[in-house]
C-alpha positions in Angstrom: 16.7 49.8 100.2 15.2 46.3 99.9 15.0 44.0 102.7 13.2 40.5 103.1 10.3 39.9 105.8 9.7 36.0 107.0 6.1 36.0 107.8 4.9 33.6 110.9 1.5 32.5 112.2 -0.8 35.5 112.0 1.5 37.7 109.9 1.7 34.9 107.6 -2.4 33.9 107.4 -2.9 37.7 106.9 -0.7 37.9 104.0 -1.3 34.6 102.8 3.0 33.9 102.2 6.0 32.9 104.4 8.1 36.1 103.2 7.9 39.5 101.1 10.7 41.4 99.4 10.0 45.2 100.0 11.5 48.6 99.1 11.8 50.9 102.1 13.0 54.1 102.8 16.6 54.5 104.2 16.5 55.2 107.9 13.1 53.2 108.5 12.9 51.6 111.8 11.7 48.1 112.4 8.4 49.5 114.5 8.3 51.9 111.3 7.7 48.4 109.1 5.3 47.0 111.8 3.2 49.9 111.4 3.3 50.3 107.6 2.2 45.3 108.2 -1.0 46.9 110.6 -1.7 49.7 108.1 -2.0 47.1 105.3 -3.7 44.6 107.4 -6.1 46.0 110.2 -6.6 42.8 111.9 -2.8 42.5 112.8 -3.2 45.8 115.4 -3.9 42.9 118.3 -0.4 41.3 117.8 1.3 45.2 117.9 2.1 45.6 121.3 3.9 42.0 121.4 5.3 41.4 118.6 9.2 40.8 119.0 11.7 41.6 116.0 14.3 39.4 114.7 17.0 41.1 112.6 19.4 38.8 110.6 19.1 36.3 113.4 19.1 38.5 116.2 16.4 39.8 118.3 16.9 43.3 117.9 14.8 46.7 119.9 12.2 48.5 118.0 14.0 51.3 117.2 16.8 49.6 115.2 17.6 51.2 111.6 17.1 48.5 109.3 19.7 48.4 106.5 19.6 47.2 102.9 19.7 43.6 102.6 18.6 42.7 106.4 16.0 39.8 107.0 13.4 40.9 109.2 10.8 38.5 111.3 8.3 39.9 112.8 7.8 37.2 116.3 4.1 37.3 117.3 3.4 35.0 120.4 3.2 31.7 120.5 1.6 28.9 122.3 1.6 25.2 122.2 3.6 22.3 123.0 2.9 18.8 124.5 0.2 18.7 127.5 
């Protein structure tokens, strides 16, 4: 199955893109994908813990199945605003 992964802040410097197109395994999880992100790119295992998933516009739990054709975000905190 192929989904589509929007990248933000330090997903996105890590992989150097805004979004991927990937090929994953039917019945992989969206912690499953997080953990194949942290295996690719170490420096990511910081933002593990709190990283919130966003699943065709929805924020969706960890364990969710993802399904052929889903966009994925991967929601790292964030900070800022106006002082």
């Amino acid at each position: 199955m192929t989904i589509t992964l929007k990248l933000f802040a330090a997903y996105q410097e890590a992989y150097g893109v805004s979004e991927l197109q990937l090929t994953l395994s039917p019945g992989t999880t969206a912690s499953q994908l997080l953990e194949q992100i942290v295996t690719q790119h170490p420096e990511l295992e910081q933002w593990r813990k709190v990283t919130k998933f966003g699943i065709n516009f929805n924020f969706a739990p960890p364990e969710t199945v993802l399904q052929d054709g889903d966009e994925v975000v991967l929601i790292p905190p964030v900070s800022g605003g106006l002082n």
